[in-house]
N, C-alpha and C positions, 0 to 999 in steps of 0.2 A: 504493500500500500504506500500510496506517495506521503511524504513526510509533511509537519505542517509548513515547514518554510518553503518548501518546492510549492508547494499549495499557494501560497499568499504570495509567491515571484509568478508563480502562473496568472493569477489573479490581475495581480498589481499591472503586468507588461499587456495584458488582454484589455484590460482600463485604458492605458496609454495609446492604445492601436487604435482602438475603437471611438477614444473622448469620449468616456463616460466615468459614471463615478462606480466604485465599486461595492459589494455590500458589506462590506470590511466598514466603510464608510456610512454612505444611506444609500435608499433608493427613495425616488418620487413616484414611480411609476412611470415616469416620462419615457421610456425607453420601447413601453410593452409590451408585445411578444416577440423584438427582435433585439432583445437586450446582448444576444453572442458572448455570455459568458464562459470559460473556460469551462472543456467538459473532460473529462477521466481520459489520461493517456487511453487506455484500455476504448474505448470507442473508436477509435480509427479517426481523429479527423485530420489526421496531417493528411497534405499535398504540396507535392512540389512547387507548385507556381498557378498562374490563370496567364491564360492566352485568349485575347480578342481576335477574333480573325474579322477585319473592318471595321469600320470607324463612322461611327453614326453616333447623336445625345445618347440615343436609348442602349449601344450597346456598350455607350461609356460608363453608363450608370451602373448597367448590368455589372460591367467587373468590378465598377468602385464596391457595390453591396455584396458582392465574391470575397474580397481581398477584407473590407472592412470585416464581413461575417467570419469567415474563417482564421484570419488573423486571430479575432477575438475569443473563438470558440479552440482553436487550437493552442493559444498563447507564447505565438511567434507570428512574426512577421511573414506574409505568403505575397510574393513577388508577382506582379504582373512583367510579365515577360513576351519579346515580339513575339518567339520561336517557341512552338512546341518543346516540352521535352517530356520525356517518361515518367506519368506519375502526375502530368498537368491536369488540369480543369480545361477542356478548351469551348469557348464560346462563339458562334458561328451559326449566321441564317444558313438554312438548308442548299441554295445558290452559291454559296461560295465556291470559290475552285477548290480548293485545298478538301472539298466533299465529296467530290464528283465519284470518286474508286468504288465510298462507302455505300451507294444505294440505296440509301434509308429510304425506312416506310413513313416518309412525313405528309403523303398524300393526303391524307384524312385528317391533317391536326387543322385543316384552316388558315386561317389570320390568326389566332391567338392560343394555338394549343401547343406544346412544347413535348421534347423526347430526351430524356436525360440517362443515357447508361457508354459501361466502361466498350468501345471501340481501339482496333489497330488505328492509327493513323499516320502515313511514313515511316512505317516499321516502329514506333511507340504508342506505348499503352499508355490512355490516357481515357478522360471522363467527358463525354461529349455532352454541351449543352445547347441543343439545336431547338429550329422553329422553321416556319416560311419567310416568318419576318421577326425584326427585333422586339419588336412587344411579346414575341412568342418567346424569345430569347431571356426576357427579361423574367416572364413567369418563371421561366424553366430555373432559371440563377436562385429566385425564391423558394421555389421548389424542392430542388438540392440543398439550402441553407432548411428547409424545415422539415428533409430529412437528418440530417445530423444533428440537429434540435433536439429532434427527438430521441436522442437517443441511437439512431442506426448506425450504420458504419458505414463510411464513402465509399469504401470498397464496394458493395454491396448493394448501391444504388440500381436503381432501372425503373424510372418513371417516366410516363406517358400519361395527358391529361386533354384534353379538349373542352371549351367552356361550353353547358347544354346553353348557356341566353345570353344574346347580342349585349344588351345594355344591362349592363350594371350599376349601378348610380345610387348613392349618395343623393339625398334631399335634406339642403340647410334650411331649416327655418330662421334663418338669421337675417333680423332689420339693418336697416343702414343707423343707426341709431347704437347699437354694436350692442343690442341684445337680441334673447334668441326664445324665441316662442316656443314655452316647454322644451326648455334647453335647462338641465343642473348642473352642467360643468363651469359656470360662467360666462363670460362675456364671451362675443363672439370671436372664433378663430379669427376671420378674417379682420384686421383695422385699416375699413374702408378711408378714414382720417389721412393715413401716408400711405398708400396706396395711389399712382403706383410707384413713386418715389422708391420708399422703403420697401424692399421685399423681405421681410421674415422667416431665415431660417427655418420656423415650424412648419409654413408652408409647402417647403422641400419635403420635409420627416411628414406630414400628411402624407403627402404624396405615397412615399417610400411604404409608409405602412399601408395604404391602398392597393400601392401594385403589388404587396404581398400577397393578398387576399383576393386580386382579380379585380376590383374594382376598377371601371374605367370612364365612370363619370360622375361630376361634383353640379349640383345643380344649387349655385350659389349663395341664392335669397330665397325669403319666405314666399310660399304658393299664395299668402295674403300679400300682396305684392303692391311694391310703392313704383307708380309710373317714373320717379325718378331714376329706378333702379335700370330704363333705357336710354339715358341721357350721355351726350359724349361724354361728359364727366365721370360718369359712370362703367360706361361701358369699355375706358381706359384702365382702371383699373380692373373689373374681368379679364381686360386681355394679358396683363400682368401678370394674373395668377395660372390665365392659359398657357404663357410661355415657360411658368417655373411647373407645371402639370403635365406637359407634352412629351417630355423626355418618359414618363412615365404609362406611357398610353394612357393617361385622364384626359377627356374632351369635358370643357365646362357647357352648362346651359343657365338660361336664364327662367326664373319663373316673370311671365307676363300679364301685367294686369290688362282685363280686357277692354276696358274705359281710355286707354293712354292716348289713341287719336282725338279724345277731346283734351284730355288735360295737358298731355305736350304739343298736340296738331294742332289745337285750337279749331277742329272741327266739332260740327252740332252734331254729330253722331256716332256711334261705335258699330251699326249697325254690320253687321257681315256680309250684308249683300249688297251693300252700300260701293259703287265703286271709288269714290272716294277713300274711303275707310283702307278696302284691300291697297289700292294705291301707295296709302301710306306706311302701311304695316311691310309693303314690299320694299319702301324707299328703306323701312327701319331695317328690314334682315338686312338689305346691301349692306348699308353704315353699317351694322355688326363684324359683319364678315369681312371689311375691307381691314377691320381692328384685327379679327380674330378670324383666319382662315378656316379652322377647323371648327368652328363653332358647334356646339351639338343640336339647339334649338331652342325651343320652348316649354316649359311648364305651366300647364293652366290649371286655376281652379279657377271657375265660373259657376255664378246663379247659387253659391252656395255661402252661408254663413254671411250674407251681406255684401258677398264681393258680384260686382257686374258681370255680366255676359250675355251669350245672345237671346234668351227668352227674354230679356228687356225690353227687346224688338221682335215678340212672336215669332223667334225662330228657333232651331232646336240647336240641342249641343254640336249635334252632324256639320250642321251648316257656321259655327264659329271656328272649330276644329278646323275643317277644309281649307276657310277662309286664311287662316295661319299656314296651313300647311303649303300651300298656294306659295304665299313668300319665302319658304324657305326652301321649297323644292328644286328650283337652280343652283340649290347649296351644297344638295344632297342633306339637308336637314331633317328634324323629325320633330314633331308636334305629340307631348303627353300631355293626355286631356284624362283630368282627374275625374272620376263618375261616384263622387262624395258628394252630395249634392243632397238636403232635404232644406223644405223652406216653408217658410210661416204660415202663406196661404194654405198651405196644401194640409188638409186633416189628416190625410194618408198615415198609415203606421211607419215612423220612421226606417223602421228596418224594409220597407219596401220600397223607399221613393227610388234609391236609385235604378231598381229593376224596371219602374214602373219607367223613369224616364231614358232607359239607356237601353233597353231589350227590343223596344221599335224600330232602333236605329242600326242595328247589325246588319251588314254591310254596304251601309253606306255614308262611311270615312272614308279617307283619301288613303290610298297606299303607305303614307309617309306620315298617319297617326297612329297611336299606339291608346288605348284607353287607360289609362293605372286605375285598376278598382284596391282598395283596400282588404284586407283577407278576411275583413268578417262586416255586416252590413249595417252595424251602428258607429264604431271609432275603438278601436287598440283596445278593445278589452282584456282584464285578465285571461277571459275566456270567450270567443265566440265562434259557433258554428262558420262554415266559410262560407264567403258572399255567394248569392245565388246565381249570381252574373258569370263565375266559370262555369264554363259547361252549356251556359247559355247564348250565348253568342257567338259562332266556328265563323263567321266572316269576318269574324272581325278582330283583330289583336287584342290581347289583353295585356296588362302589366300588372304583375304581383304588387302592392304595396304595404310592406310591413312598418310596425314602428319603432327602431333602435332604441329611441330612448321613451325613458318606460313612464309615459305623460300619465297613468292608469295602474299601475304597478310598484308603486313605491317609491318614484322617481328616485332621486340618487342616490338613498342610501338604503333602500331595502337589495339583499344579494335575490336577483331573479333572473336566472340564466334562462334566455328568451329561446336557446336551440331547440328545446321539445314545441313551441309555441310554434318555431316555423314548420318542422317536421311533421307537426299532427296536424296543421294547414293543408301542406303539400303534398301529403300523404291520405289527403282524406278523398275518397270516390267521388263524385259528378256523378257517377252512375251513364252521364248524357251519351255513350256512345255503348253501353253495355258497362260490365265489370273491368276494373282499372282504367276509366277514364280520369283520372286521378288530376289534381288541382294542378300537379308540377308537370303532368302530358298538359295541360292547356301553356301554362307560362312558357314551358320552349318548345312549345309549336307543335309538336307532335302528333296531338290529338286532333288540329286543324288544317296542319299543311304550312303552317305561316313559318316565313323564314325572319319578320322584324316579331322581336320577342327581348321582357325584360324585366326586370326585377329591380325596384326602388325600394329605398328604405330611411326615415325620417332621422338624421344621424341625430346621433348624444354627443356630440365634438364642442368640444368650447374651448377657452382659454387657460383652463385648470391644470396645472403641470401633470396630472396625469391624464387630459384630456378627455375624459368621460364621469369623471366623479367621482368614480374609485374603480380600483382594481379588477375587481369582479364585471363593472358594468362594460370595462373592455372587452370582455368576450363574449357581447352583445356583439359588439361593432365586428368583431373577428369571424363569429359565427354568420353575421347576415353575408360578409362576402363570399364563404363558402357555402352555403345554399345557393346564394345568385349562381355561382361557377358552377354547382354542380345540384341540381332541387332533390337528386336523390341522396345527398351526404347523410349521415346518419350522427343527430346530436349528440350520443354519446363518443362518436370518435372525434369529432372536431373537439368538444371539451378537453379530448385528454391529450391533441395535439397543443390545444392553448394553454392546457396546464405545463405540458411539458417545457415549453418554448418561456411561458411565460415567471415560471419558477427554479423550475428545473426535470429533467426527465427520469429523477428517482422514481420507483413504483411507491416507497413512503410518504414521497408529496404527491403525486400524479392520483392515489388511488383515494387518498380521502380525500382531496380538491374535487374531481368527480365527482364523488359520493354527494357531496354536498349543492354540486351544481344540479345532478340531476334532477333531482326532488324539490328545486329551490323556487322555481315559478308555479309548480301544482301547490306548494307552500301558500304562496299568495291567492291562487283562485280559492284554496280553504279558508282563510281568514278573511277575506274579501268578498269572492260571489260564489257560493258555494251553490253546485245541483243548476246551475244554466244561470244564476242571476246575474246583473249589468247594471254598469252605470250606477250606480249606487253612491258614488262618492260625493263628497260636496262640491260646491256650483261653483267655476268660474277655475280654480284653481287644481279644482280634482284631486286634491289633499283634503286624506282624512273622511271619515265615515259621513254622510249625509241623507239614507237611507227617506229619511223623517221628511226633506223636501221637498212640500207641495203646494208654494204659492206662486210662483213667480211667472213673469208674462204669457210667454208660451209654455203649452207641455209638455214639450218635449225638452224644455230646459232643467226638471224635475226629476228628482230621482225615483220619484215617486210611481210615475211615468214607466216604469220599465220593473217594476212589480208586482203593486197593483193591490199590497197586500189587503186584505179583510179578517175578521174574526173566522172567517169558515175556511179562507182558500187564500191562493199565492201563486203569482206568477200568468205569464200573458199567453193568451191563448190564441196563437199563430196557425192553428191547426185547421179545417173545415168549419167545425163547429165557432170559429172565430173570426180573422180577416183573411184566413186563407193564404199567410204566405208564405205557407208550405209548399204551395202551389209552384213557386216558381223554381223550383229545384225540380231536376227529371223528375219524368213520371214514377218510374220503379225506385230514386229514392221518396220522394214526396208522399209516397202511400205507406210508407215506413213511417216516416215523420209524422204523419196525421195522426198516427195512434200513441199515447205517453207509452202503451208498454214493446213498443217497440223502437221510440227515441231512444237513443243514446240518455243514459242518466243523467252526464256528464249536461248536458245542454235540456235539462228538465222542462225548466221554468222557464228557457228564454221562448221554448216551443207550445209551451201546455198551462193553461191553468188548474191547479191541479186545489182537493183540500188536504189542510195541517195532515189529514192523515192517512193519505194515500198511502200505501204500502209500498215500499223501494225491493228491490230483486233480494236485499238482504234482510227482510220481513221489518227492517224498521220502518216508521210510520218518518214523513217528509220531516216532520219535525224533528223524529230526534238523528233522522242523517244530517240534516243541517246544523245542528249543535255538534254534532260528534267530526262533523268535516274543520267547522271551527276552530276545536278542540284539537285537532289533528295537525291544523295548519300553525298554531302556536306551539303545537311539542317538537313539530320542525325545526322551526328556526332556534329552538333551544340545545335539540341536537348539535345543527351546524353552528352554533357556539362551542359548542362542547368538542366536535371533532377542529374546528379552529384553532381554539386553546391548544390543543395537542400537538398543534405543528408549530408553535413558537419555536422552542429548535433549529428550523429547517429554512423560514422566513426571517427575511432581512426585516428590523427594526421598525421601519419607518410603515412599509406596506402592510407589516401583522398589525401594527397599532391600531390604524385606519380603518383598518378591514374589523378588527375588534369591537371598534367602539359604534362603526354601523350596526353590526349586528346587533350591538346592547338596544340601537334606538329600535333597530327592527323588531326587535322580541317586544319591547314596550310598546311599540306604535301595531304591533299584530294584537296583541292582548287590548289595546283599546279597541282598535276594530271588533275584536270577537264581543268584548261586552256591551260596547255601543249598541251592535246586532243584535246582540241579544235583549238588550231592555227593549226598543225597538219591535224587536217583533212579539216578545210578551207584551206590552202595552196595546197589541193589536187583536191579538190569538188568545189572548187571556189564557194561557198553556204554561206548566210546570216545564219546570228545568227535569231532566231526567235525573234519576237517583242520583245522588254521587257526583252531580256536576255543580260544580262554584258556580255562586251568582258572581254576576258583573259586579264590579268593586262601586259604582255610582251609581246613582238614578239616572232617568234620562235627561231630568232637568240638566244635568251636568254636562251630561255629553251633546246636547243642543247649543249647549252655553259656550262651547269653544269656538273662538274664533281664533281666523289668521289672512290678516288682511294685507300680511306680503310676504307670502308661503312665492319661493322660487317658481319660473318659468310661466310666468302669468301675464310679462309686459301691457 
């Protein structure tokens, strides 16, 4: 075994390689899963050198993250060198000459899939890092760095990947104002202020930990969008951040407010079929493009939450979509048109507006639109069935939309590993073309034919040294870009690549970090919306229990709204016997749905109204599985304190604290949840606590009584 001072020289010179601090020292988290700390002789990560074969940004970068990665993880300096030699790294689009002998099978990888294994090359052995092109190249260099990560031996390498959906992207909800809408990491990454002057370092390191994970678009500003955000002032700085993002395969987009030809055109109309209108929105892509060559396009939310769009002027979403997509299509651009859309007039049950207004219009978008519906039909619940709108629409594209940071879930300091959240989305049947038409055959294309296909995701990124809030919430961010790359990834292996990467590839650390991630978002739907319920939280800020409210303008502003409780029964009856919008989901699943004993338990209440004492498949009566889910969701999080504490040892100072002192608020602020709920629905049900279960430590008066009227990410 290595002795402690060969230890702390390994250490210390991997510090030095890399510019980073070491845990000798502290950590902030700033580093996150590509920290390239020194790993056991015994792993294999030595290599002779890294060789570029040409000379492009992307496949500079590639080797810079080559030599920096393994430098650090080896704890010696690894030479970029012109010339092969035996024992190299060599990096190389699949056209190079120096390839031609070899005959790779890189037909199938595309534009952005990569092939990493040990090849002869002029008579030496070496580790080939090939693609069609350098953004393939660059994956692949990531690729390789997050085998050794983990643990593997270089030697031993042989990977092959292909991304299943086009777009990847990152969605900032960040104002120009330099806060971020349901954002808890702080102010916003980007400082619009000295931009594009000043370009900031983190910008690059965004970047780099993006193209780890695949991601290949940053779509800038908030979907609630400030028309200034298209002004040359503006749009100079985007192109700033396009040129430190390029190297990286990121294209940026902008989100577009749909009103901007009246408040920057100084036109009387936004209308879309307005020629006017389109005229000008054409004139704006040009000026984008002239800034920013590769521009990505546009983001819209229209007709929803108060923001403009084309039902303003009696037209549908089809027809404002188009009209955008129009101007950017000489760009080779692309139009995402958000289908989150429910609004005041309409009494409709919110969980149906958007099918109601977006299932008429399948296929007829423009080629060069993309739809992003959200993965379940009300907003990022801890828990919801998936939207009805996959499976429902094959003419028309869809885009996944999930939400990184957890607006619904405890924001930044509850641990709620979102991987099972994406997984049992993407994994759940449509039923709409027979058995396995599954949510992730719709997102890359498969179940339809469609080759523009894509996956968004609302990031958690902010200004906070460790970028997401804490430690844990990183592997939100880590985990959305391996779903995007691949819808079939499996949340437990991604977990235990980011535990690896991000701690260390011990099975010591690796196997309780897991442990604890697994379980750690079913944690939250139990103390929160246990058996299908939603939206529950309080208004405005969505921190904190708010079950109780039911006065405020509209109803669907209400939490009350979305369970409906009474002394006899609970929960919304979406079924036939109700508004029927079960309906909009296939036939063969929708006749499942219609029945409670054939729902999913999981999604009870959001489907059924059912009474206090319907019988659950485990003979308990609704009430008391919903106390015992409670109950269940607070011995969690007390667990994963408990396996926490145990790895002090193994974690660096600064991130175990951290990570400590969340979980104490998360254990307290779960246990208020659970009692809140529970006086709450006793004040309703007029029903005993089951034997043996603690009452809530307060009356409800108490828990009505709290406020927090500047609870984070609420601008």
């Amino acid at each position: 075994m290595m002795d402690m001072r060969n230890l702390v020289k390994r250490t210390i010179v991997a510090a030095l390689l890399a510019g980073v601090a070491t845990p000798a020292f502290a950590e902030d988290g700033y580093d996150l899963w590509l920290r390239y700390r020194p790993l056991a002789a015994a792993q294999g990560t030595d290599t002779a050198a890294i060789t570029v074969l040409g000379d492009t940004p992307t496949l500079r970068v590639a080797g810079a993250e080559l030599t920096r990665g393994l430098s650090g993880l080896s704890a010696h300096p690894v030479p970029l060198v012109a010339d092969a030699r035996a024992g190299a790294i060599v990096l190389a689009v699949s056209s190079a000459p120096q390839l031609a002998a070899l005959r790779l099978p890189t037909e199938a990888l595309g534009q952005e899939g990569y092939l990493v294994r040990a090849v002869d090359l002029d008579g030496r052995r070496v580790t080939l890092v090939t693609a069609n092109t350098d953004r393939g190249v660059l994956y692949g260099a990531f690729a390789l760095l997050r085998w050794v990560q983990t643990g593997h031996p270089l030697a031993e390498v042989d990977l092959s990947s292909t991304p299943h959906v086009a777009l990847r992207v990152l969605d900032h909800w960040d104002n120009l104002d330099g806060t971020v809408e349901r954002g808890y990491s702080g102010q916003s990454l980007w400082d619009w202020w000295t931009l594009p002057d000043y370009r900031d370092p983190r910008y690059t390191d965004y970047a780099r930990a993006n193209a780890s994970i695949g991601i290949n678009g940053s779509v800038l500003n908030n979907v609630n969008a400030k028309a200034e955000s298209l002004t040359p002032f503006y749009i100079a700085k985007a192109a700033a951040l396009a040129d430190i993002f390029r190297p990286y395969g990121i294209k940026v987009y902008l989100s577009a407010r749909f009103s901007a030809p009246i408040e920057l055109g100084g036109l009387k109309t936004a209308d879309p079929l307005d020629p006017q209108v389109a005229a000008w929105w054409r004139a704006k892509a040009d000026e984008i493009y002239r800034a920013i060559p590769d521009f990505g396009g546009f983001l819209v939310k229209a007709n929803s939450e108060g923001q403009p769009g084309p039902q303003d002027y009696h037209r549908t979403h089809a027809d404002g979509a188009n009209m955008l997509a129009a101007a950017v299509a000489p760009h080779h651009g692309i139009v995402m048109w958000r289908a989150f859309v429910y609004a005041q007039e309409n009494a409709e049950d919110r969980a149906k507006q958007a099918y109601d207004d977006f299932h008429p219009l399948d296929g007829k978008f423009a080629s060069n639109v993309i739809v992003q519906v959200k993965n379940g039909a009300i907003d990022f619940q801890p828990r919801e069935p998936f939207h009805p709108l996959f499976g429902a629409m094959p003419k028309t594209p869809l885009m996944m939309e999930f939400q990184i940071t957890k607006e619904y879930l405890g924001q930044a300091t509850h641990l709620a590993y979102l991987g099972p959240m994406f997984e049992e989305t993407l994994r759940s049947d449509t039923l709409a073309h027979g058995k396995g038409s599954t949510v992730a055959r719709v997102v890359d294309g498969t179940l339809d034919r469609h080759a523009l296909t894509g996956m968004a995701g609302v990031a958690n990124i902010g200004r906070d040294r460790d970028w997401s809030g804490s430690t844990f919430n990183q592997a939100n961010w880590f985990a959305f870009g391996r779903f995007a790359w691949n819808p079939d990834d499996s949340a437990d292996a991604i977990a235990r690549d980011w535990a690896a990467m991000t701690f260390e590839p011990a099975p010591a650390v690796v196997g309780p970090v897991v442990k604890m991630m697994a379980g750690s978002r079913e944690a939250v739907v139990d103390y929160m919306t246990p058996l299908g319920l939603a939206h529950v939280m309080a208004t405005g800020h969505h921190y904190g229990p708010g079950l109780w409210i039911s006065d405020l303008k509209r109803p669907e502003w209400n939490p009350y709204y979305y369970h409906r409780a009474t002394r006899d029964a609970v929960g919304v009856e979406r079924g036939p016997k109700g508004n029927a919008a079960t309906a909009q989901y296939a036939p063969a699943l929708a006749r499942l749905l219609a029945d409670p004993k054939t729902t999913p338990e999981r999604d009870l209440l959001w489907f059924h109204r059912v009474p206090w004492t319907y019988r659950l498949k485990s003979g308990e009566t609704v009430w008391q599985g919903m106390v015992g889910d409670y109950d269940r969701g607070v011995g969690y999080v007390a667990g994963m304190r408990a396996d926490w504490a145990a790895l002090r040892p193994r974690i660096d100072a600064e991130r175990f604290a951290k990570t400590e002192s969340f979980l104490g608020v998360q254990q307290r602020e779960a246990q208020w949840w659970r009692d809140a709920s529970l006086s709450y629905w006793m004040s309703v049900n007029a029903l005993p606590l089951p034997a043996g279960v603690r009452a809530p430590a307060h009356d409800l008066a108490w828990y009505k009584a709290q406020r927090f009227p500047y609870a984070p990410g609420n601008p």
